[in-house]
Each structure stands twice: as C-alpha cells, then as structure tokens.
N, C-alpha and C positions, 0 to 999 in steps of 0.2 A: 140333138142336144140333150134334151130328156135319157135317151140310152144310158149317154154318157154316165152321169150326173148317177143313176141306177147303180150303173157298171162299179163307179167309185163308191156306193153305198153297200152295194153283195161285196167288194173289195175288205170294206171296212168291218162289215159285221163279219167276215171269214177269218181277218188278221185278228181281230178281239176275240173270234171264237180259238184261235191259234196258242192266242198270247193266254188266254185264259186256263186251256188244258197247259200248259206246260208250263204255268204257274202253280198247277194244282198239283201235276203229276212232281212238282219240285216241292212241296208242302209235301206231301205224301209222302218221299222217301224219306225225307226229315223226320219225319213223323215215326217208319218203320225204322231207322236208325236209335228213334231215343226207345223203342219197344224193344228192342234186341239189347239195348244198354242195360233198360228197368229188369228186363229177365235175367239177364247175365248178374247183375244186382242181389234180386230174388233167391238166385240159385245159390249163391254164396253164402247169401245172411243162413237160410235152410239148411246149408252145410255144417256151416259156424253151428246151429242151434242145434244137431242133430252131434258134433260133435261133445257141445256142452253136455245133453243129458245122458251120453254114453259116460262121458266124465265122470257124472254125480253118481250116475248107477254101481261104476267103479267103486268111485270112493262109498258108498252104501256098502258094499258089499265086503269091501277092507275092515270097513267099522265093523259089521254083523260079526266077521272071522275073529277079530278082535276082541270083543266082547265075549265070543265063545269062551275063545283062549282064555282071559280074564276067568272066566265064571268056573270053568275046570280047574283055575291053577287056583283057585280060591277054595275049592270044592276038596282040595289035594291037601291045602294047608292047614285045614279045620282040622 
C-alpha cells in the first residue's frame, strides 16, 4: 500500500516538474519573441536618427555654400 501511495507521489512531483519546464520554456520564447521585436525597434529608431543627422549635415553644408556664395557676390558688388 505504502509503494503505491510513493509511486503516486514520484508521479506527482515528475508531472509538476513536467508542467513546470514547459511552462517556463513557454515564458521564455515569449520572452525572446518581445527581444527580437525591442531590437527590430532599436534598429529602426538608430536608422531614423542616423538618417536625421545626415540630414542636418546636409542642410549645414548647403547654408556654409550659401553663405560663401553671398559673401563673394557681396564682395563683387562693393
């Protein structure tokens, strides 16, 4: 009787130890699913901000031409 009663106790702690990894291991890919999202995220905004300061550098450098240009036609007309 006592075996038994065992046998349904090593049962029990084997199916909780069952239920519990593939509880976990279902937590987990969860888990790496929203990490691949936040990078994929990451990489983007990085993109976006790396496009912006190409932007500005642009436009800096249209002004500076600009200005040249000004300062000679200025220089021309004196």
């Amino acid at each position: 009787m006592n075996i038994n009663f065992e046998l349904f106790d090593a049962g029990y702690i084997f199916a909780g130890f069952v239920l519990g990894t593939i509880f976990c291991l279902f937590i987990i890919s969860k888990l790496k699913k929203e990490i691949k999202m936040l990078k994929r995220q990451y990489e983007k905004k990085s993109i976006g901000a790396d496009d912006s300061s190409l932007k500005v550098k642009t436009l800096e450098n249209k002004i500076a031409t600009l200005e040249a240009a000004l300062k000679k036609q200025m220089e021309n007309n004196s």
